[in-house]
PDB file of N, CA, C, O and CB in Angstrom:
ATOM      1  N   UNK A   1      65.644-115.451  18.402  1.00  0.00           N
ATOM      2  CA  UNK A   1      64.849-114.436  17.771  1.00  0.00           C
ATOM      3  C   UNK A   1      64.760-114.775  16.279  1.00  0.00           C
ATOM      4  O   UNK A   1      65.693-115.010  15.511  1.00  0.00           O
ATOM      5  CB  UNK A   1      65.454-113.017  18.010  1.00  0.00           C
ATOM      6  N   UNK A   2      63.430-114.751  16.026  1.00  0.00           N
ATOM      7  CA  UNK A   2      62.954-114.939  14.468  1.00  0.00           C
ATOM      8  C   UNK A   2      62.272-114.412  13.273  1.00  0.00           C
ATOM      9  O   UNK A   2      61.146-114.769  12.926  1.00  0.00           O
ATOM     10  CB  UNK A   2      62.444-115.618  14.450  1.00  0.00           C
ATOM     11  N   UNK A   3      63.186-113.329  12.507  1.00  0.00           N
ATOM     12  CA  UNK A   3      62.920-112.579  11.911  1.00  0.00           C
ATOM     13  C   UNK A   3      61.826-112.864  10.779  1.00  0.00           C
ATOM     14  O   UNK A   3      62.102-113.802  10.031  1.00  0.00           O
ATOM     15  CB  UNK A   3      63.954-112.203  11.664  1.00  0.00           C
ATOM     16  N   UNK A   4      61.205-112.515  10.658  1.00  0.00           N
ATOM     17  CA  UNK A   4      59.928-112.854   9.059  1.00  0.00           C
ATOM     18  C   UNK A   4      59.241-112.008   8.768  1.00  0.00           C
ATOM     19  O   UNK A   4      58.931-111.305   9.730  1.00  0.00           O
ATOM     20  CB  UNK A   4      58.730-113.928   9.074  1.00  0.00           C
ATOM     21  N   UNK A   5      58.689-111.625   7.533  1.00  0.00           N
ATOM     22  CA  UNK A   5      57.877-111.250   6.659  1.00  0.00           C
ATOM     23  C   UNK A   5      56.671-111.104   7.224  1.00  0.00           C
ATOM     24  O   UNK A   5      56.220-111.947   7.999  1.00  0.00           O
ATOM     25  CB  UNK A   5      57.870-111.998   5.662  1.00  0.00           C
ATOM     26  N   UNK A   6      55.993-109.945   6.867  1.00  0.00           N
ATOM     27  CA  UNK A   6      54.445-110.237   7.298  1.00  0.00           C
ATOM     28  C   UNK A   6      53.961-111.096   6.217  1.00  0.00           C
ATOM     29  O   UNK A   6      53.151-111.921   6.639  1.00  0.00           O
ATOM     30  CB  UNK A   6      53.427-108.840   7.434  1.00  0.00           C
ATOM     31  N   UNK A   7      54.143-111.159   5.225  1.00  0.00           N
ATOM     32  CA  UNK A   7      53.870-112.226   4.375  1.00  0.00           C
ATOM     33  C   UNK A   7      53.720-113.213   4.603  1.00  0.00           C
ATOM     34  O   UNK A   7      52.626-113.724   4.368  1.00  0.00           O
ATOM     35  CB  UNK A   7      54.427-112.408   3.704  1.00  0.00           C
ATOM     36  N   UNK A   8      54.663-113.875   5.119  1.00  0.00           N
ATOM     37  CA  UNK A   8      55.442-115.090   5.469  1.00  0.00           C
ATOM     38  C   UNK A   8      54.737-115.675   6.846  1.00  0.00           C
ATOM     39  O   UNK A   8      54.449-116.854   7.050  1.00  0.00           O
ATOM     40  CB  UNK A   8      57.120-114.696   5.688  1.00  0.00           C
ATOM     41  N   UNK A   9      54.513-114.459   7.819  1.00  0.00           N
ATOM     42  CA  UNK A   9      53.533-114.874   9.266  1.00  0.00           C
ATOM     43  C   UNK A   9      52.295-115.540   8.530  1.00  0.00           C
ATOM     44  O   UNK A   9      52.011-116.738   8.546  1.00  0.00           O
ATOM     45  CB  UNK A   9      52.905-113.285  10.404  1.00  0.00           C
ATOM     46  N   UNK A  10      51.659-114.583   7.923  1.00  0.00           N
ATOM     47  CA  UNK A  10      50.085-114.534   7.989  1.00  0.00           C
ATOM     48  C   UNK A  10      50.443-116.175   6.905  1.00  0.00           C
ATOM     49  O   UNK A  10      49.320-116.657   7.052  1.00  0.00           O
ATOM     50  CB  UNK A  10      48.965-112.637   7.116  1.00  0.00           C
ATOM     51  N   UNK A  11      50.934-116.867   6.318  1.00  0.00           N
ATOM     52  CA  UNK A  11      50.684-117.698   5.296  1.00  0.00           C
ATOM     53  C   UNK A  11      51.058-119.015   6.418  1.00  0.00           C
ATOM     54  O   UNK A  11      50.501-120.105   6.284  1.00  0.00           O
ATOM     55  CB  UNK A  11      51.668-117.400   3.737  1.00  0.00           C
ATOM     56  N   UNK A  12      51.975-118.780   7.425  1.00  0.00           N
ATOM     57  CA  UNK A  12      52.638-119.611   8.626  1.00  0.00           C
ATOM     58  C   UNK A  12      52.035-119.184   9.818  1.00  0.00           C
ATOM     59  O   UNK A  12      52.663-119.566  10.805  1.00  0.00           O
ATOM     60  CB  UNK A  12      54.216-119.432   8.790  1.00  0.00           C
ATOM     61  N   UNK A  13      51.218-118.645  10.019  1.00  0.00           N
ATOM     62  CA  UNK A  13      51.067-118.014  11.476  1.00  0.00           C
ATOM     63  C   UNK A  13      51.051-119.163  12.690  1.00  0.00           C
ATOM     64  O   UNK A  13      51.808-119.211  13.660  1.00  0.00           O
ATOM     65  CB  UNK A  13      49.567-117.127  11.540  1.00  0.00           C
ATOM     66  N   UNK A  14      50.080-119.974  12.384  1.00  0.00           N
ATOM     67  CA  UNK A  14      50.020-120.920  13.262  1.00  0.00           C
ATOM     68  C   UNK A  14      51.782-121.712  13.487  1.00  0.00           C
ATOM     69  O   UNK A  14      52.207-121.957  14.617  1.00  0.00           O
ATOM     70  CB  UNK A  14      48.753-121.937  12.640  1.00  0.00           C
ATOM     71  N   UNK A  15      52.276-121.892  12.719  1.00  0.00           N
ATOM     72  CA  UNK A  15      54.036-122.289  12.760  1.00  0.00           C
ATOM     73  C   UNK A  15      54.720-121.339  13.699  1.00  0.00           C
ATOM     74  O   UNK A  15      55.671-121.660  14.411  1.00  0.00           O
ATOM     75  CB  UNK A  15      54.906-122.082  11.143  1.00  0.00           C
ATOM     76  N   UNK A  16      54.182-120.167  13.654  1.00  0.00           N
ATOM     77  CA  UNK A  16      54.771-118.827  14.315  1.00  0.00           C
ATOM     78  C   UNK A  16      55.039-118.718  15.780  1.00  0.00           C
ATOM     79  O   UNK A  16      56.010-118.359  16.447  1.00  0.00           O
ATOM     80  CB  UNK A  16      53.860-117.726  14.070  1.00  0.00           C
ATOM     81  N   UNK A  17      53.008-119.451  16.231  1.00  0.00           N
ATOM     82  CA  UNK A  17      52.563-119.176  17.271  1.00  0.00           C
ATOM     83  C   UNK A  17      53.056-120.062  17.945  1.00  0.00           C
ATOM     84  O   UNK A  17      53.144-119.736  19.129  1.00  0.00           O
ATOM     85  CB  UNK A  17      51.399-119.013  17.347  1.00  0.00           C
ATOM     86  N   UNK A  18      53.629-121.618  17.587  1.00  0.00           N
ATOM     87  CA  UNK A  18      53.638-122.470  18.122  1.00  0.00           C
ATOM     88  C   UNK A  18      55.448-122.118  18.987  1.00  0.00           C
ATOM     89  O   UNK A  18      55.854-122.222  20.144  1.00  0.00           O
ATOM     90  CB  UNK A  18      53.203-123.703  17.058  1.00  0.00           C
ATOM     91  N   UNK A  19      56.242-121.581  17.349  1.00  0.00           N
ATOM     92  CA  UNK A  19      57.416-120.834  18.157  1.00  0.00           C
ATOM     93  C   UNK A  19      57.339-120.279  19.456  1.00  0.00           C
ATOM     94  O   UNK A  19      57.807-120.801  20.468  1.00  0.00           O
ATOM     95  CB  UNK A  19      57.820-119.785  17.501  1.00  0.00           C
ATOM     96  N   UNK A  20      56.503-118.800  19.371  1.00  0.00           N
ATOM     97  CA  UNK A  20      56.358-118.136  20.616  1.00  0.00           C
ATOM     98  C   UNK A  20      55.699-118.965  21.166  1.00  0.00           C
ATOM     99  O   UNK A  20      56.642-119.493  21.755  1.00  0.00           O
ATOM    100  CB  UNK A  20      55.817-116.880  20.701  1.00  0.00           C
ATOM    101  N   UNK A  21      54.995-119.438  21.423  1.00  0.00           N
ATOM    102  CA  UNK A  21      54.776-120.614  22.881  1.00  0.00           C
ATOM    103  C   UNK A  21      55.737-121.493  23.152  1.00  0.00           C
ATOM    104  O   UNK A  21      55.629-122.137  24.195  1.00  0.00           O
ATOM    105  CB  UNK A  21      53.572-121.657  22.793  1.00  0.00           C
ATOM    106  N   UNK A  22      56.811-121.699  22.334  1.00  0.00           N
ATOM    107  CA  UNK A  22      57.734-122.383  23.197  1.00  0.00           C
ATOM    108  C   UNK A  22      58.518-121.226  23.425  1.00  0.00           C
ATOM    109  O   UNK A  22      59.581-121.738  23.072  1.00  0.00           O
ATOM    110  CB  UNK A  22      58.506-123.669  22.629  1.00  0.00           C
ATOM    111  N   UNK A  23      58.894-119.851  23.795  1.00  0.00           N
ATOM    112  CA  UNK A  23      59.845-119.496  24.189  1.00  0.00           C
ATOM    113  C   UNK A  23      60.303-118.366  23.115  1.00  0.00           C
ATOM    114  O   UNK A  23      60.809-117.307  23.485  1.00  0.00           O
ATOM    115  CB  UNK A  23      60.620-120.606  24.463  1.00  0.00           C
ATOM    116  N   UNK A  24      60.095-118.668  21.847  1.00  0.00           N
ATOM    117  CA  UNK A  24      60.855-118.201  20.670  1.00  0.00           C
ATOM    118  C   UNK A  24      60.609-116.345  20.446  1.00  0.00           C
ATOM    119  O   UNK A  24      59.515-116.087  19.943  1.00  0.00           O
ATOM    120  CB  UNK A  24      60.208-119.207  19.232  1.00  0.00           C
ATOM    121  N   UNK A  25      61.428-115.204  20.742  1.00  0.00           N
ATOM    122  CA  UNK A  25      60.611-113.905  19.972  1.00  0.00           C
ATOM    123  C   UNK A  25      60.458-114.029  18.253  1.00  0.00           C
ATOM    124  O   UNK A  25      61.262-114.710  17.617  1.00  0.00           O
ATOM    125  CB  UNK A  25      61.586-112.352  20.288  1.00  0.00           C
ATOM    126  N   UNK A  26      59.559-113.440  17.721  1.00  0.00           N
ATOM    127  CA  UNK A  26      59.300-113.388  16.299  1.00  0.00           C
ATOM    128  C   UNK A  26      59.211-111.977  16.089  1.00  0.00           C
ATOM    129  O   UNK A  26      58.486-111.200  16.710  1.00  0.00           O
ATOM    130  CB  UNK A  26      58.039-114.165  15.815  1.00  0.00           C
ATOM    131  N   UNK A  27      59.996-111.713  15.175  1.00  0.00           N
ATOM    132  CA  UNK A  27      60.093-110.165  14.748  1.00  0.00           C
ATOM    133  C   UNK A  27      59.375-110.017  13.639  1.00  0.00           C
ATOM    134  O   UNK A  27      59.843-110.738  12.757  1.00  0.00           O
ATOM    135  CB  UNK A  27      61.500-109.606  14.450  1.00  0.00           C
ATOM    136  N   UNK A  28      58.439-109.400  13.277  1.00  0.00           N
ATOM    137  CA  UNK A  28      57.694-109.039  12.206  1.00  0.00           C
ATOM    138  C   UNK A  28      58.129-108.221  11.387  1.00  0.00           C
ATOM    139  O   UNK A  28      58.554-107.244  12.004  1.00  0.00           O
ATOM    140  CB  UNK A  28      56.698-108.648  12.488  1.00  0.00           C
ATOM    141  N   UNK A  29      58.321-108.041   9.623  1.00  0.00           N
ATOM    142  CA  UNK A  29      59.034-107.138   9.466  1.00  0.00           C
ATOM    143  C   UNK A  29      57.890-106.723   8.009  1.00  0.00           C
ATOM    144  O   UNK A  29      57.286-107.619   7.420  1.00  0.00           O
ATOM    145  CB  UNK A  29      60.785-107.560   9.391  1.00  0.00           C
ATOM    146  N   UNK A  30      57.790-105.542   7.695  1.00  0.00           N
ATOM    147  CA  UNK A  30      57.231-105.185   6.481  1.00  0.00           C
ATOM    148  C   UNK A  30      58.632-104.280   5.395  1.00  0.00           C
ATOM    149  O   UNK A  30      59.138-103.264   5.871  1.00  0.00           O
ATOM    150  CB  UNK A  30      55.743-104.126   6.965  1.00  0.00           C
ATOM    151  N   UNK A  31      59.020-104.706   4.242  1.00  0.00           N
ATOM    152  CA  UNK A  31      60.033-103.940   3.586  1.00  0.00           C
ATOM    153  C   UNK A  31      61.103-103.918   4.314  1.00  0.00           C
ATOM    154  O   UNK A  31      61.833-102.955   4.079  1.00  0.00           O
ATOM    155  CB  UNK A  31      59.696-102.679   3.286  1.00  0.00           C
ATOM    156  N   UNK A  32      61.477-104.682   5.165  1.00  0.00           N
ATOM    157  CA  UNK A  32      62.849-104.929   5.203  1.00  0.00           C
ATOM    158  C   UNK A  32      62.944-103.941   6.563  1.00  0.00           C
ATOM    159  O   UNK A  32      63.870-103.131   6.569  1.00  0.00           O
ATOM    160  CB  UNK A  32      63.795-104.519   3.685  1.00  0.00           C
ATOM    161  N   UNK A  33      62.245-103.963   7.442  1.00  0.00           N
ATOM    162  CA  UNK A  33      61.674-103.186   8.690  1.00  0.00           C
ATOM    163  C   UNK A  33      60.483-103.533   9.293  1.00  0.00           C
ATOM    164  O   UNK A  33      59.356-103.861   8.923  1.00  0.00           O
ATOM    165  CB  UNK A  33      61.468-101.892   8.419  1.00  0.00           C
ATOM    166  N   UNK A  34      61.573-103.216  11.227  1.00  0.00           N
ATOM    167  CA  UNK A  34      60.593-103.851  12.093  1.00  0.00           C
ATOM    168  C   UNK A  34      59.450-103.152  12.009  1.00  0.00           C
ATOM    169  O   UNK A  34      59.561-101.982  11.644  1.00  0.00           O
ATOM    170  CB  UNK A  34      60.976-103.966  13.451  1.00  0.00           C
ATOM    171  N   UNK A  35      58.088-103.681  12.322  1.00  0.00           N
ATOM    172  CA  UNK A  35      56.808-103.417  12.574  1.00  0.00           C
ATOM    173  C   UNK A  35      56.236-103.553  13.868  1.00  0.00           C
ATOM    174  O   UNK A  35      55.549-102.771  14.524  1.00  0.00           O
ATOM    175  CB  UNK A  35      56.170-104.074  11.827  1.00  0.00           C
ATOM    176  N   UNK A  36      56.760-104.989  14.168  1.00  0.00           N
ATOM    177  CA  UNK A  36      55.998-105.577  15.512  1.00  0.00           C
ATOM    178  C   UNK A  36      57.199-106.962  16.105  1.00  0.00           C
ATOM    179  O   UNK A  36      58.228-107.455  15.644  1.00  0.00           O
ATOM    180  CB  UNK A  36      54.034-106.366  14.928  1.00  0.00           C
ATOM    181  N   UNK A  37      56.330-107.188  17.392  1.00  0.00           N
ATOM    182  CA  UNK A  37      57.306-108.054  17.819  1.00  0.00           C
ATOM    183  C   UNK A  37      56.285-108.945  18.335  1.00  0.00           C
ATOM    184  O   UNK A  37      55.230-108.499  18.784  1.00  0.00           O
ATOM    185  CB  UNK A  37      58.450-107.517  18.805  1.00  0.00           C
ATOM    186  N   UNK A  38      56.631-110.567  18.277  1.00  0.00           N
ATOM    187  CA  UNK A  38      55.232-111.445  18.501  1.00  0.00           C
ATOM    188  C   UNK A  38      56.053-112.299  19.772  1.00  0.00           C
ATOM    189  O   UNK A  38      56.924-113.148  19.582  1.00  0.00           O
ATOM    190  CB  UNK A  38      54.531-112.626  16.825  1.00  0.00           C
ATOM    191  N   UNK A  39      55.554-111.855  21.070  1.00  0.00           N
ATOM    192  CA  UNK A  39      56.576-112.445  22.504  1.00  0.00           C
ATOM    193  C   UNK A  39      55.715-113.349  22.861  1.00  0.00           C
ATOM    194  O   UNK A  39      54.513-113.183  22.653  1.00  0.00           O
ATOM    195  CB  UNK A  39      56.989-111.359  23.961  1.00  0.00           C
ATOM    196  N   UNK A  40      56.302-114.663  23.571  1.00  0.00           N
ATOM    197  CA  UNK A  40      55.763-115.234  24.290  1.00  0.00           C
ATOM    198  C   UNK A  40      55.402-114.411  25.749  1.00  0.00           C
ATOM    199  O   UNK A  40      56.008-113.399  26.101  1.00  0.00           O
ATOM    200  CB  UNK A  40      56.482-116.310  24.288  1.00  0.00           C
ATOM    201  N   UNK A  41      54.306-115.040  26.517  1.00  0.00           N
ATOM    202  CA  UNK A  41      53.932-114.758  27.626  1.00  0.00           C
ATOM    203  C   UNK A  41      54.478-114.871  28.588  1.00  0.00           C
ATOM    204  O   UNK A  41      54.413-113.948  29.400  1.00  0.00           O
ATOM    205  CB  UNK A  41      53.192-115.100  27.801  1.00  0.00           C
ATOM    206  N   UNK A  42      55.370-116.253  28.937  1.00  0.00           N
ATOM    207  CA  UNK A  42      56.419-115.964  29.951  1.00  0.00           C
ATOM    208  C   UNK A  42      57.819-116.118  29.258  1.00  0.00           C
ATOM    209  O   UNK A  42      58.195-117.196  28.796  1.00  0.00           O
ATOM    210  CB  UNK A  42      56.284-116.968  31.231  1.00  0.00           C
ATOM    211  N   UNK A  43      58.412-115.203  29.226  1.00  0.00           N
ATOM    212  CA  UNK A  43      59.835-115.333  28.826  1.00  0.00           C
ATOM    213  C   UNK A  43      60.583-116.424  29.750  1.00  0.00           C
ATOM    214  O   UNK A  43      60.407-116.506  30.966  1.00  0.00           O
ATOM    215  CB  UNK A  43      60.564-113.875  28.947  1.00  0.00           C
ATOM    216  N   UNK A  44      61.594-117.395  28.864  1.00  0.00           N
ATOM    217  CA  UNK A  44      61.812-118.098  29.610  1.00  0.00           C
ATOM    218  C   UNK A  44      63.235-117.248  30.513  1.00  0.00           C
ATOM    219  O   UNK A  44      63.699-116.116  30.375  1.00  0.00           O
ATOM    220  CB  UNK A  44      61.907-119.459  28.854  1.00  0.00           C
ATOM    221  N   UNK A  45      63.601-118.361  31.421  1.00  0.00           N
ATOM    222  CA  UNK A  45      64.851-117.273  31.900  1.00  0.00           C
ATOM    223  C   UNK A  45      66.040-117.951  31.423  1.00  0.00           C
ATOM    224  O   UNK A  45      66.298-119.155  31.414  1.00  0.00           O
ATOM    225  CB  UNK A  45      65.030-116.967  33.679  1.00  0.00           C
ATOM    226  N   UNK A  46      66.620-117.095  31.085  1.00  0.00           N
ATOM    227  CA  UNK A  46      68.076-117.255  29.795  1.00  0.00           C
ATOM    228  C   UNK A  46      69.109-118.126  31.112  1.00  0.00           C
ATOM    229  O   UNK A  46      70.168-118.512  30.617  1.00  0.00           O
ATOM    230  CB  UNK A  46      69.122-114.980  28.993  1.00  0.00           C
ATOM    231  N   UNK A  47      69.023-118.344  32.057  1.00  0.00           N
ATOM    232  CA  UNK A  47      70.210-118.981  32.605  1.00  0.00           C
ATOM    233  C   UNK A  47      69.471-120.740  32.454  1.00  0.00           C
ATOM    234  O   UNK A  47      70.205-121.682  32.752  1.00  0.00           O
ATOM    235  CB  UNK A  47      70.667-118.260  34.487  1.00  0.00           C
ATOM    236  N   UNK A  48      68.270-120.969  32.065  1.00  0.00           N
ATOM    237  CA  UNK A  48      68.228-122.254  31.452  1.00  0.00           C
ATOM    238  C   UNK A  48      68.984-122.590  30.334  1.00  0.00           C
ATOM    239  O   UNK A  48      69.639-123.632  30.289  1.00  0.00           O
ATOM    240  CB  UNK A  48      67.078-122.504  31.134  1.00  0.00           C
ATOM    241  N   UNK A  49      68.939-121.769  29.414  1.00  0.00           N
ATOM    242  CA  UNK A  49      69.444-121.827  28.339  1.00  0.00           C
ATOM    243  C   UNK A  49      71.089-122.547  28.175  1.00  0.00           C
ATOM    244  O   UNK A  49      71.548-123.279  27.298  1.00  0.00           O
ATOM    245  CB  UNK A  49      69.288-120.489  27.974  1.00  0.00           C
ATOM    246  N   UNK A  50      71.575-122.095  29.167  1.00  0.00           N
ATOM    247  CA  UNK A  50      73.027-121.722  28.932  1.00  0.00           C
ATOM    248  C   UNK A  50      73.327-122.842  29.012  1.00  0.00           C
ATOM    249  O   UNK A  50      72.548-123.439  29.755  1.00  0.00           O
ATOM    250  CB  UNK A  50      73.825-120.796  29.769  1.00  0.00           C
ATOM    251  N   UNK A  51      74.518-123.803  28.383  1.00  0.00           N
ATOM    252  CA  UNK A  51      75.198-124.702  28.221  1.00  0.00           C
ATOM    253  C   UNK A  51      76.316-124.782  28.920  1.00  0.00           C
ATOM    254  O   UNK A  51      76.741-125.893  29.238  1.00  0.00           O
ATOM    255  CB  UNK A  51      75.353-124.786  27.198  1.00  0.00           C
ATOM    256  N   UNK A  52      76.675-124.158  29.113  1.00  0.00           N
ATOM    257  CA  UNK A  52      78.146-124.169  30.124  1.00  0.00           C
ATOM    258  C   UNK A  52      78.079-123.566  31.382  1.00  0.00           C
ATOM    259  O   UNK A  52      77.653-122.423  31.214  1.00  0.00           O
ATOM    260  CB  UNK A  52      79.382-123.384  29.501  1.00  0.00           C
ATOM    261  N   UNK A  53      78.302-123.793  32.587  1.00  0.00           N
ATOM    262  CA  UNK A  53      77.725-123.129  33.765  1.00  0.00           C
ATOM    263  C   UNK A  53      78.952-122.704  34.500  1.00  0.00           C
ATOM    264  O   UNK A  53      79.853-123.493  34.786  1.00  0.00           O
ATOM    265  CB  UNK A  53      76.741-124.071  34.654  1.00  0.00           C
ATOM    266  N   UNK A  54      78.959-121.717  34.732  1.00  0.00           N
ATOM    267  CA  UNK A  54      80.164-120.119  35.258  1.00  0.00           C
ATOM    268  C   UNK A  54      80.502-120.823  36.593  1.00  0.00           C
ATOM    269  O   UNK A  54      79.662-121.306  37.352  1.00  0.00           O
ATOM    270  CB  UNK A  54      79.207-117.998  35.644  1.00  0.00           C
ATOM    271  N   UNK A  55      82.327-120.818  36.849  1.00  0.00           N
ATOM    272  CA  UNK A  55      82.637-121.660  37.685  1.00  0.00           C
ATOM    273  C   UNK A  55      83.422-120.262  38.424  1.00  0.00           C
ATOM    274  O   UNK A  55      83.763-119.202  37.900  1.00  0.00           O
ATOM    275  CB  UNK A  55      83.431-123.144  37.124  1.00  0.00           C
ATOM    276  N   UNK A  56      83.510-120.597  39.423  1.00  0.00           N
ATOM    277  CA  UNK A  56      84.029-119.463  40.852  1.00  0.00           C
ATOM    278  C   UNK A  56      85.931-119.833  40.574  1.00  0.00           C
ATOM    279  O   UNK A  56      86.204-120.595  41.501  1.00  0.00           O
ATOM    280  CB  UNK A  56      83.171-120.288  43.182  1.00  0.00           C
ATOM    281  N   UNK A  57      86.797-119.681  40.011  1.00  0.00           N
ATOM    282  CA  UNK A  57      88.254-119.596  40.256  1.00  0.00           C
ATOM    283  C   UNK A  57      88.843-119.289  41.811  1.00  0.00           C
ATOM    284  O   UNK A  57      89.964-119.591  42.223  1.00  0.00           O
ATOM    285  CB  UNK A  57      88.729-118.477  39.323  1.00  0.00           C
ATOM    286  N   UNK A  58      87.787-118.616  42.544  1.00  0.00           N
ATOM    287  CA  UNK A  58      88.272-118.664  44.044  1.00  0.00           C
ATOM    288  C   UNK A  58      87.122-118.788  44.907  1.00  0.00           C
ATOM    289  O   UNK A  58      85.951-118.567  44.601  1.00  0.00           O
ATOM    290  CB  UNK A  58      89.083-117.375  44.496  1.00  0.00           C
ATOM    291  N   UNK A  59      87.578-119.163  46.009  1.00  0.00           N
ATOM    292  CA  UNK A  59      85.986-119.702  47.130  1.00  0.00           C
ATOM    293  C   UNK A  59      85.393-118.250  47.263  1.00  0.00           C
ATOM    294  O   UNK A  59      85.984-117.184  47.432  1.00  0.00           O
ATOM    295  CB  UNK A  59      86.393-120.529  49.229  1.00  0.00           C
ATOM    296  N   UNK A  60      83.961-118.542  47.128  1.00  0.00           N
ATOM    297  CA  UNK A  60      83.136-117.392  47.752  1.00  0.00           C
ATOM    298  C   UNK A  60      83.717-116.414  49.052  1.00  0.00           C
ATOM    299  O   UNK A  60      83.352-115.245  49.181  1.00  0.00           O
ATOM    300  CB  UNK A  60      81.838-118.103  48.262  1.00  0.00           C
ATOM    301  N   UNK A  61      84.507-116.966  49.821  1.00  0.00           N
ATOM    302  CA  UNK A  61      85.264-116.201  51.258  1.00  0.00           C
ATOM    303  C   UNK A  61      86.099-115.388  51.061  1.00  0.00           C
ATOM    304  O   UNK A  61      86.195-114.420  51.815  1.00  0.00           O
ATOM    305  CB  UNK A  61      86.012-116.991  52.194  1.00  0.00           C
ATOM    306  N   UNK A  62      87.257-115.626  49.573  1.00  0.00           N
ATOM    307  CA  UNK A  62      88.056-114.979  49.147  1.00  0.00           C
ATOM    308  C   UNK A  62      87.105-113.531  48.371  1.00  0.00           C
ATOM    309  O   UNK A  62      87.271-112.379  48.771  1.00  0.00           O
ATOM    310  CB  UNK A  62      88.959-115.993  48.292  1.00  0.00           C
ATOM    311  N   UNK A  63      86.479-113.767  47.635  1.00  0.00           N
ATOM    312  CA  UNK A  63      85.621-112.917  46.766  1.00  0.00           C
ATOM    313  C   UNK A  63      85.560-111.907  47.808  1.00  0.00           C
ATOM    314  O   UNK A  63      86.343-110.974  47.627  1.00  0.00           O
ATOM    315  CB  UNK A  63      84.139-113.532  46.183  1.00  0.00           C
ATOM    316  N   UNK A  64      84.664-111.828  49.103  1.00  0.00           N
ATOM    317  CA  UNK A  64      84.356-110.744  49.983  1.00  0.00           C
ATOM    318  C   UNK A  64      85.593-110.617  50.881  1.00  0.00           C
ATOM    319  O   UNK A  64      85.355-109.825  51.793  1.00  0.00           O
ATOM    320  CB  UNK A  64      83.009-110.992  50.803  1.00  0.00           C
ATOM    321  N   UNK A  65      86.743-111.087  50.933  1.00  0.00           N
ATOM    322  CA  UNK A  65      87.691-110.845  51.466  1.00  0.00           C
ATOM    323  C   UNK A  65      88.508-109.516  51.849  1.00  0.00           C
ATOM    324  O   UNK A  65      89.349-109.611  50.955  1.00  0.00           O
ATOM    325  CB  UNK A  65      88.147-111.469  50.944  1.00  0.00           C
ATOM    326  N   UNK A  66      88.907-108.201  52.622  1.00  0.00           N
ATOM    327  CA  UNK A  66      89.054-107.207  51.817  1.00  0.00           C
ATOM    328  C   UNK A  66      90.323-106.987  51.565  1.00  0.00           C
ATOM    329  O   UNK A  66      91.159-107.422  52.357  1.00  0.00           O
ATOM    330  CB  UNK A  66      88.494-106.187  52.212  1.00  0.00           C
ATOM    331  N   UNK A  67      90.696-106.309  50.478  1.00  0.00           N
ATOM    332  CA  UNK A  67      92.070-106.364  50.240  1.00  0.00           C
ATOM    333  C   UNK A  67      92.906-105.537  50.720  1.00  0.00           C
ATOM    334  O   UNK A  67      93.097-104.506  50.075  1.00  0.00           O
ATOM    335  CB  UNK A  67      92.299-106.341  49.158  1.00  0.00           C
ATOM    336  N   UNK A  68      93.550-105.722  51.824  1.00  0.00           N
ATOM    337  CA  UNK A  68      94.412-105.205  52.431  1.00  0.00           C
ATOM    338  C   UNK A  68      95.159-104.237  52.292  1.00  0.00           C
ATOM    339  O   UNK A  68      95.196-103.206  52.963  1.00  0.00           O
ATOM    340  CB  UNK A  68      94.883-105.769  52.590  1.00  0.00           C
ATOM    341  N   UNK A  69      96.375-104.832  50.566  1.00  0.00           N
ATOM    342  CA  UNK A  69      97.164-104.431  50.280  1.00  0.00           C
ATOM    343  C   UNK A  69      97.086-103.073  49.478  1.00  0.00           C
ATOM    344  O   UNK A  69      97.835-102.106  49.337  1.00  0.00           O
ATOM    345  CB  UNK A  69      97.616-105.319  49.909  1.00  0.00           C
ATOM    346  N   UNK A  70      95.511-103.537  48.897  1.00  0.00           N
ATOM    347  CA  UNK A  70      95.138-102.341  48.171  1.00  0.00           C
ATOM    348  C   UNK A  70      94.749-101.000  48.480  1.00  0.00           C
ATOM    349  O   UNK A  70      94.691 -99.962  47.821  1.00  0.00           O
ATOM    350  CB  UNK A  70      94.353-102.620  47.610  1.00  0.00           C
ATOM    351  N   UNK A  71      94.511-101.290  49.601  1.00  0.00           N
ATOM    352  CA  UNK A  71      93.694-100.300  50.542  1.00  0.00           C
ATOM    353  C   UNK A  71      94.355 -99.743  51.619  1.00  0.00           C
ATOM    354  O   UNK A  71      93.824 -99.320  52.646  1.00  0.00           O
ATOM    355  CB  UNK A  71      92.557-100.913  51.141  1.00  0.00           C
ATOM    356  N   UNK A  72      95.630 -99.760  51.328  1.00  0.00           N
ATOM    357  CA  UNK A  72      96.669 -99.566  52.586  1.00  0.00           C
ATOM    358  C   UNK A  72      96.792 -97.938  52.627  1.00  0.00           C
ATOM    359  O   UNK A  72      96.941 -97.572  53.793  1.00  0.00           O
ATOM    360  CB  UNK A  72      98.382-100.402  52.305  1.00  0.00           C
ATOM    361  N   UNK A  73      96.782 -97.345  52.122  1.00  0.00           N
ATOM    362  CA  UNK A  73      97.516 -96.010  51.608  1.00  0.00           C
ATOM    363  C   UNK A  73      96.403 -95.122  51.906  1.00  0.00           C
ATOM    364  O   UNK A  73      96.640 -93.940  52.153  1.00  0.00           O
ATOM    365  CB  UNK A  73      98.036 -95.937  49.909  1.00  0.00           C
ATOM    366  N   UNK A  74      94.793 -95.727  51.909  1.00  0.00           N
ATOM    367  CA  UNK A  74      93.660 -95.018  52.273  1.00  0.00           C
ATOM    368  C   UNK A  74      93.004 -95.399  53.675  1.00  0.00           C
ATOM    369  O   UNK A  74      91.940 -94.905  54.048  1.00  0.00           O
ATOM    370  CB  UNK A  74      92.711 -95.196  51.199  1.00  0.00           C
ATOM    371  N   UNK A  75      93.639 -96.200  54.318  1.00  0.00           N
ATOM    372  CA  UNK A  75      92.981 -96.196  55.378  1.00  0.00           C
ATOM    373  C   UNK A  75      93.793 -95.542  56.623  1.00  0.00           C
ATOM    374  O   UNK A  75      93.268 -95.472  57.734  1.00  0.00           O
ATOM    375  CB  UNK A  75      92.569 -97.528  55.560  1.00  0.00           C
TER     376      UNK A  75
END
């Protein structure tokens, strides 16, 4: 997300646009406050993004497993 000036758009706009077409939001701001927000058309999806990819500590079988021990006293 990329905060700027309406000033600063309209003198860069085309720099702006090229942001939001790759992906980028641009926050428009007049006096130090939002106005507008300049989005790309398809948001990309944030699990491209991510650099490190979320690892399972136990097999998927365990996860739905039910817990026995916990559940003893209510069943």
């Amino acid at each position: 997300m990329i905060k700027v000036s309406a000033s600063k758009l309209r003198n860069n706009l085309f720099d702006y646009l090229d942001k939001a077409s790759e992906g980028e939001t641009i926050i428009i701001q007049r006096n130090n406050r939002e106005v507008a927000r300049l989005v790309p058309i398809h948001q990309m999806n944030w699990r491209d993004k991510m650099s490190i990819q979320p690892e399972l500590l136990v097999s998927p079988e365990e996860i739905v497993e039910p817990m026995n021990d916990i559940w003893e006293e209510y069943v």
